[in-house]
N, C-alpha and C positions, 0 to 999 in steps of 0.2 A: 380885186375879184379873186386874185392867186390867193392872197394870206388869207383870206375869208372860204374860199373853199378847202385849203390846208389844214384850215381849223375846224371845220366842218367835221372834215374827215379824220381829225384828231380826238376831237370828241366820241364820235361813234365807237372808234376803237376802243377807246376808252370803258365806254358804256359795254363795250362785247367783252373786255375784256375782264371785267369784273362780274360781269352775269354769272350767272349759276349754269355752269358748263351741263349739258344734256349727255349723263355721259354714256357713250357706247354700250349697244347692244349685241350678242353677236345673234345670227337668227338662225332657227331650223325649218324651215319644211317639211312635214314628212306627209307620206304615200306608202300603205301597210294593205296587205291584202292577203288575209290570214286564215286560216282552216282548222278547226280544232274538231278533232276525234274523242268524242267522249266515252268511248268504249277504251280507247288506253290512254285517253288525258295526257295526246300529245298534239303538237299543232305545228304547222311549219308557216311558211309563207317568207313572202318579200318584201321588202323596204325600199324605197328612196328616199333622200334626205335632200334637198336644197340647203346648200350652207352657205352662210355668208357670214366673210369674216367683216365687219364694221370695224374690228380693232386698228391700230397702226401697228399691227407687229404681224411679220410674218411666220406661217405657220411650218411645223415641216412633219407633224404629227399631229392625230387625235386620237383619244380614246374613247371609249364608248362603254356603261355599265351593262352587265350582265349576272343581275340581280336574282335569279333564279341560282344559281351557281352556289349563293351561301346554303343553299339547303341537300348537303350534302355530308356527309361523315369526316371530320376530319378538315371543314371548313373553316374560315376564319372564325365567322358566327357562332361555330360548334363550338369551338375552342374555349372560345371569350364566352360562351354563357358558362361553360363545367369547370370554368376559375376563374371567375369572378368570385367577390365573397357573397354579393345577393344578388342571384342574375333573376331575371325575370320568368314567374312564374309559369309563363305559357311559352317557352323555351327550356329551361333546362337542357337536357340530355337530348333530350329528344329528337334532334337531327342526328345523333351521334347513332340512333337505335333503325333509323331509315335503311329500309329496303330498295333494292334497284328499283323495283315499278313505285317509290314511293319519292324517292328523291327530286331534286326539282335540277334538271339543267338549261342552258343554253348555249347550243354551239351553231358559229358561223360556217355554213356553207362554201360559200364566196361573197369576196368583197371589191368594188371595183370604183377607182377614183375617176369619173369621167369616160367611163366605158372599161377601162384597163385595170387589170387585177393588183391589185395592193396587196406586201408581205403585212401579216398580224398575226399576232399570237395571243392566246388566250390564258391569262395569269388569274387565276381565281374568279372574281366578279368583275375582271376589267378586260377588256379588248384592246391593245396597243397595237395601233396600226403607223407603219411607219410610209407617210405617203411617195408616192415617184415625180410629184412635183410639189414642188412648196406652196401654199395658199397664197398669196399675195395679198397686203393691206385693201381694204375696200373691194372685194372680189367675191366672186363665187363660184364653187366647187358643188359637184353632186357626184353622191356617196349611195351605190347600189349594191343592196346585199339581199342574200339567201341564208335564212335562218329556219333551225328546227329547236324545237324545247317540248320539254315536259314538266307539267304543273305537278307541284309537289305537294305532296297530305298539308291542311291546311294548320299550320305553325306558326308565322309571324306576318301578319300583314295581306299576303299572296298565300294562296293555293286552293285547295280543294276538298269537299268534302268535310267543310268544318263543324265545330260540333252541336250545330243546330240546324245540321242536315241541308246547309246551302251548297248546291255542286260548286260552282267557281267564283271566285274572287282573285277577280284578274287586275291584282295592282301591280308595280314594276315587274313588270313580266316579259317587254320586250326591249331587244338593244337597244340602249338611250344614249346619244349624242352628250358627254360628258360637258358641263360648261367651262369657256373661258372668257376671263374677265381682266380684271385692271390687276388681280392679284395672279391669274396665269390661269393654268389648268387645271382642274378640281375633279380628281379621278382618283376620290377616296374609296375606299374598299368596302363593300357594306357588312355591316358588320351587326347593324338591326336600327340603326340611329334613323337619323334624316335622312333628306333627299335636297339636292338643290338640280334646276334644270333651263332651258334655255327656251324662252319664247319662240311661238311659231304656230304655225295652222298645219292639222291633223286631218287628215281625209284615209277615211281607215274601213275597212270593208271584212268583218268579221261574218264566216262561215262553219255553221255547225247544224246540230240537228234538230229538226224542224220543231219539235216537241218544247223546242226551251224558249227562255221569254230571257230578251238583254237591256241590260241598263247600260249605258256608258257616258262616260265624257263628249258635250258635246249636242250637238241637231242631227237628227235620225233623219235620211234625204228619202228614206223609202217606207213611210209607216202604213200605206198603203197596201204594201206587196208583202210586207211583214204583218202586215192588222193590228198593228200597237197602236192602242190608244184611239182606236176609232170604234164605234158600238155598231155591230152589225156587217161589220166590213171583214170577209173572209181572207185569211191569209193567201196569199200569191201559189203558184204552183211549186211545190217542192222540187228540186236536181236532185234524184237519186234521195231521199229522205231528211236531205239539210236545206236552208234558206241561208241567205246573206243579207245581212245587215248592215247596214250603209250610214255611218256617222263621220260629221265636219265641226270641228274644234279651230276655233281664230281666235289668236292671241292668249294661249296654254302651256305649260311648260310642261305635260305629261299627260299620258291618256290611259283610260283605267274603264276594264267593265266587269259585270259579274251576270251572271246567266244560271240558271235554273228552269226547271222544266213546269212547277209547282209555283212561279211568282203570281201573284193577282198585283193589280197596279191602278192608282187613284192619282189623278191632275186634278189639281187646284190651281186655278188664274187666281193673281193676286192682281190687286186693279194698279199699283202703283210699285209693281215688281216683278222678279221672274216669275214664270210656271214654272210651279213644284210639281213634283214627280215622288209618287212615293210607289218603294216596291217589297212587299213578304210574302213570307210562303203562305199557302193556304195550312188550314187546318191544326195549326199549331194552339191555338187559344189565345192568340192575341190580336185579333182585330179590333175589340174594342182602344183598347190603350193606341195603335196604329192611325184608326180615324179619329180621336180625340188630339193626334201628333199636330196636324197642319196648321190648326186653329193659334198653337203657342209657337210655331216657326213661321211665320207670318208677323206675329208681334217681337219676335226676337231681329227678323229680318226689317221691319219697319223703324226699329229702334236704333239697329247700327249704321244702316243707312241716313240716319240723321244725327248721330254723334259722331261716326268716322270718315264715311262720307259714301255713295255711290256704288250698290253691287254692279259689277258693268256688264254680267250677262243674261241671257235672255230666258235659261232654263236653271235651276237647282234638282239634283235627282239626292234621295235619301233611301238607303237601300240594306236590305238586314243582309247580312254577309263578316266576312272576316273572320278577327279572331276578340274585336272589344270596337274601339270607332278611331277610322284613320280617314283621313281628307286627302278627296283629289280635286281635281280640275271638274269643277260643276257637279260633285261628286261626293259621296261619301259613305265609306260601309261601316255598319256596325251592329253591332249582335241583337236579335232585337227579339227575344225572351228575357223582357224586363217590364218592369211595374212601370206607371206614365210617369211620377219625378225621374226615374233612373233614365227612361226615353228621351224625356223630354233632356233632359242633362247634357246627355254623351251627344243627341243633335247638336242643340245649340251650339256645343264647346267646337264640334266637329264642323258647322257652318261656318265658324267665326275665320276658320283657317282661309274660306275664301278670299277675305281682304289681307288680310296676314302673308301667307304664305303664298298665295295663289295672283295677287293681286302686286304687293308691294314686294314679296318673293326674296325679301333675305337670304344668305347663305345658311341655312338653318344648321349646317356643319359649325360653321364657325362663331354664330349667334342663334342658337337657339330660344333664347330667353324674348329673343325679338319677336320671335313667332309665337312659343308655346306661352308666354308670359304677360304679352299685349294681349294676348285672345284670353286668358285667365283673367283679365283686370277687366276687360268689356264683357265677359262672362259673367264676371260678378256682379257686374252694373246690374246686366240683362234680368238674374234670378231678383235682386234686392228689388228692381222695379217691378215684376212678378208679384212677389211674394210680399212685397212690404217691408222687406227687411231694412234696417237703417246703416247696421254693419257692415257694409257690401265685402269687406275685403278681409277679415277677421281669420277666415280660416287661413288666408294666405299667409299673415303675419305669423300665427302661430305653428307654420308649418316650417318657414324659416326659421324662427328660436327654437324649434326641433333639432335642427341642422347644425344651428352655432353653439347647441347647449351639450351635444353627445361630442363636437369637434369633429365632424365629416363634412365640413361646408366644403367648397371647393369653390375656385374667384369663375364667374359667368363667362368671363374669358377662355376657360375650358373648351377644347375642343369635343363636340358632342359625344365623340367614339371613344374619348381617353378621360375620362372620370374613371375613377379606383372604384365606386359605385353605384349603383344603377337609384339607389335613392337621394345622393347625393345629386346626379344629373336631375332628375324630376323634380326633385325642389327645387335646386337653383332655374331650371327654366322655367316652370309651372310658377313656385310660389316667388321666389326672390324676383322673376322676371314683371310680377304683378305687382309685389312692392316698390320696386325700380320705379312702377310709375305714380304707382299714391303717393311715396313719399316725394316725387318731382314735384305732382302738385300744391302739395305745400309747401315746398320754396318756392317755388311758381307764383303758388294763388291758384285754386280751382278754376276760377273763369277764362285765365289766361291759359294756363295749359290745355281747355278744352279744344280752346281757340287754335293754340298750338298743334294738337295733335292734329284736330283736321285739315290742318293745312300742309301736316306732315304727308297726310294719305295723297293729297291732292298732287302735291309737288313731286313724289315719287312714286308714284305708283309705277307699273312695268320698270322699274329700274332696277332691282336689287340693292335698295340701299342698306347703310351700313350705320352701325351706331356716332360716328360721326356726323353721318347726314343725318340723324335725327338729332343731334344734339342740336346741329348747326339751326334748326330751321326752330327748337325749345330756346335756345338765345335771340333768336333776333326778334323771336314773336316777344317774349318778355323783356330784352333789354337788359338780360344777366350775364354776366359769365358764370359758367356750367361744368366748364372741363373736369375742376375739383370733382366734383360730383362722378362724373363719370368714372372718373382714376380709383376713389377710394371703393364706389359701391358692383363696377364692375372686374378692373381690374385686383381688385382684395380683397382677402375676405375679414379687413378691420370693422369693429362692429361698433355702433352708437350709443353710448349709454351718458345721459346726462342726470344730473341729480341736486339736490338743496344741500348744501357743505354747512351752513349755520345761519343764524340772525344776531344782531344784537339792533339795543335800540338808543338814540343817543337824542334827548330832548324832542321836539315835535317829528323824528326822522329816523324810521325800520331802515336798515342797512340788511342785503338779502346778499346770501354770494353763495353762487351757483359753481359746478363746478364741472369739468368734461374727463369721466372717469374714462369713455372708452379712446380707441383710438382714431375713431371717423368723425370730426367736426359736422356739425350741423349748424344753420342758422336755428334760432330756440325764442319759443312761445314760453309766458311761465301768468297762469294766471293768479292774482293774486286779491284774497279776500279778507276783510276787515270786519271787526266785530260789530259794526252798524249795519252789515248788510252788503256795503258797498265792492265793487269788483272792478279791476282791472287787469287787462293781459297787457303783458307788457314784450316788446316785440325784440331781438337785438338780431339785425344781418348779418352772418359772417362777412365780415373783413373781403375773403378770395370772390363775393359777388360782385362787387362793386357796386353795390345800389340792394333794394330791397323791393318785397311785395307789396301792394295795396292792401289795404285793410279789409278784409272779408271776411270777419266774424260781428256782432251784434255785442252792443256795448262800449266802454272806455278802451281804446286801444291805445298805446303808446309805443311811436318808435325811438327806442336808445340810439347811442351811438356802433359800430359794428363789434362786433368782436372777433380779434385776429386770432387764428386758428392754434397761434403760439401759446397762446393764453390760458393755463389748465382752468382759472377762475375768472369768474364777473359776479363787480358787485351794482345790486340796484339799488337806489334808496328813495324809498317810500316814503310821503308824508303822511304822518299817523295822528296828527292832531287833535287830540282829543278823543281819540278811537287806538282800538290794537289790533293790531297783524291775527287772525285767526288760523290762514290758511293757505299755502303755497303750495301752486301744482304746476309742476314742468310738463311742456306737451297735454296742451288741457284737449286736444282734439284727437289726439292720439294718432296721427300722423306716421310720426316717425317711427322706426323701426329700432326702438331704445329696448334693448335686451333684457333689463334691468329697471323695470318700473318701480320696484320697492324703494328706490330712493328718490323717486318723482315729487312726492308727497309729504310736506310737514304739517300734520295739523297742532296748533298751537294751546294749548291750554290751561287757563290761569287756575290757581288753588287763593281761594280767601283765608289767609290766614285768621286760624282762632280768635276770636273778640276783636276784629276790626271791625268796626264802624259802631262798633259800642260806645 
């Protein structure tokens, strides 16, 4: 009974110990209760945070961003866009030329760890608090503070007054609890890139003046007293000519709202999804392209939900605001004096961050391509299934051989903030990050990879995972090894170019040898066509998979034996029996990301010499 329970219990270890470790979250709570003055577009209010450290390491510091800060003269932001060589259009200078009533700050009041005041100091957009007791693994701390800001002319993302006349676009706008994770603390300086943040429930109580209509992150607990969203139903009694607004955000990693006095506003229940919320100004000339919007985010929304898996909240708000289209938490603003493709576009792409960013929540500092580059490939899916198109990912491709063809590529491994140029980061995350996965799926195989990816959504979601964890769970759905893959196409910027080196033919048998001019090995499709008509793809594994994909194209398919990466040439040989080689095409599906198609293609063709067959 002893050795039989001992093994009992050797096994289970066993099994725990090889699971897929759950790995630590740390969490926020926050509690905000805020007052904004729209006559000098300042707001103060106070914070509480619930923190809990989940980690095993104890803390003896946090910081916290204070993202309003870059919009100041002289700021990091400032700096980095008037030398850079192409900074972005809707920055430039332009903070550099900011007025005192125009700049955006944030400064802490008081700050108190468990009632007791904490030394912090304020270094550009970070707050460094250095605590008077340590956190301790598995614990929780609560972090109360007094905060005032002023929203700044509206520039990048956050502020106000933007140039299609929306008062506020309240994105990173309040002290945010910096994350820490398995790689430590992430209290990078904002500089205009990304954002990465920490799960948690938002109970936030925004006060302003009565006249304005708010969208935010989040279930509105008071639409009653506010009249949002109800027909007939008069707004609550004003305090002195402001109301407040009462919004609850579970399981969010940031909260964002935008207010106007001018919004009109349409909810769409979807029968098998959130209520959509949509909000613009009046009187602009665009309502028609506005209520034409729901009808195509509805089927954009029905689509990813079943290719990636589960939007898991209960509301979507789309909202004209900003300064182009940025995602938040159930959220999104974007400029919305555009034609209905350019609408529909900037939604979609700006929805998709929900499960991207919002959902599975990468470090998008440190992998952006996961975020902006996954939502670019299910982007393209979404229009082709639209539109009809067959190309889904075409622009992608060629937006990458833009990159590699001028030499300003830079490896995805790039830190978002430290690319030399701002067109090099958007392709590598937008376009490379979408090729990253077309051309997976054909090492993969299409079916498999589908398979893959939603099981990737499934297995991580709330986690913050990391290209590793996505590799791991593209291996074990196919049964490849993948690393190669990761190392050359993330970590490098070596490029893929394969091509036809020659033929000869030597009694019933075409000898073809193929050859690998660039310096990124790929597994290689090559189809090949005979003067009867006849067609075969002929298939060779790299070697570093250790195995191969199922056959998923129509027709003769043949698998070789592998080819090792060492190997600049492979040759096939064809049996020509009675028939001639016409036509050899490498990458007949066009796949891969081969810089260099002009030597994909040999077409073959014979000359009858003069008075033969006379």
């Amino acid at each position: 009974m002893k050795q039989y329970f001992f093994a009992a219990v050797l096994c289970t270890f066993s099994l725990i110990g090889f699971a897929q470790p759950d790995r630590w979250q740390q969490r926020a709570n926050y509690k905000m209760d805020v007052e904004l003055d729209v006559n000098t577009n300042r707001f103060q209010g106070t914070q509480k945070i619930d923190y809990y450290n989940n980690s095993p390491d104890t803390l003896t510091k946090v910081y916290y961003h204070l993202f309003l800060n870059a919009f100041q003269p002289g700021s990091m932001m400032d700096v980095r866009s008037r030398t850079i060589e192409d900074p972005d259009g809707r920055v430039k200078d332009r903070i550099s030329k900011l007025s005192p009533d125009e700049i955006g700050y944030e400064k802490v009041i008081s700050l108190k760890q468990n009632g007791k005041p904490v030394k912090h100091q304020t270094v550009g957009t970070i707050l460094e608090v250095t605590l008077n007791k340590p956190i301790m693994p598995k614990s929780k701390v609560t972090l109360s503070m007094e905060f005032e800001g002023q929203v700044p002319v509206q520039i990048r993302r956050t502020g106000r007054d933007n140039k299609e006349g929306v008062r506020y676009s309240m994105s990173q706008w309040y002290p945010k609890l910096a994350e820490y994770d398995y790689e430590g603390w992430h209290p990078d300086p904002y500089v205009g890139r990304e954002f990465y943040g920490i799960w948690g429930d938002f109970d936030v109580k925004l006060t302003l003046d009565a006249k304005y209509m708010v969208a935010a992150t989040g279930y509105l607990q008071n639409a009653e007293q506010v009249g949002h969203g109800y027909e007939g139903i008069k707004k609550g009694k004003p305090k002195d000519g402001k109301l407040t607004w009462h919004f609850v955000a579970p399981e969010v990693h940031d909260f964002t709202f935008a207010a106007d006095p001018d919004y009109q506003h349409k909810i769409v229940k979807m029968d098998d999804g959130p209520e959509l919320h949509f909000y613009w100004k009046k009187d602009q000339g665009i309502d028609d392209v506005w209520n034409k919007l729901p009808a195509y985010l509805e089927q954009a929304i029905k689509y990813t939900n079943k290719r990636v898996g589960k939007y898991p909240y209960k509301v979507y708000n789309v909202v004209q605001g900003g300064d182009g289209g940025m995602e938040y938490g159930m959220l999104t603003l974007i400029t919305g004096k555009r034609n209905l493709n350019s609408l529909v576009g900037v939604t979609v792409h700006e929805m998709l961050h929900s499960w991207f960013q919002f959902v599975l929540a990468t470090n998008e500092s440190l992998y952006a391509w996961m975020d902006e580059g996954f939502n670019s490939y299910i982007g393209n899916e979404i229009e082709a299934h639209v539109n009809g198109k067959e190309n889904a990912h075409g622009g992608s491709y060629n937006s990458y051989f833009y990159v590699v063809k001028r030499g300003i590529e830079e490896p995805l491994s790039t830190h978002a903030d430290h690319f030399e140029r701002n067109a090099a980061y958007s392709i590598a995350s937008y376009s490379k990050g979408a090729v990253f996965l077309h051309q997976l799926s054909y090492i993969m195989g299409q079916e498999t990879f589908d398979k893959a990816f939603r099981r990737y959504y499934e297995e991580w979601k709330f986690k913050h995972p990391n290209v590793n964890d996505f590799m791991r769970i593209m291996e074990k759905e196919s049964g490849l090894q993948l690393q190669w893959y990761k190392q050359y196409f993330v970590y490098s910027t070596k490029t893929v170019d394969y091509g036809v080196k020659n033929t000869f033919t030597e009694g019933d048998t075409t000898y073809i040898t193929l050859e690998r001019v660039g310096q990124m090995p790929m597994p290689t499709e090559v189809k090949v066509t005979l003067d009867n008509g006849d067609e075969t793809t002929y298939y060779m594994p790299l070697r570093l998979m250790r195995g191969g994909k199922e056959k998923e194209i129509e027709g003769n398919w043949v698998q070789l034996s592998d080819w090792p990466w060492t190997h600049p040439t492979y040759t096939i040989a064809v049996p020509t029996k009675g028939t001639k080689l016409k036509r050899v095409e490498v990458d007949p599906t066009h796949k891969v990301a081969d810089i260099d198609r002009s030597n994909n293609i040999l077409e073959v063709s014979y000359v009858v010499e003069e008075g033969a067959g006379l």
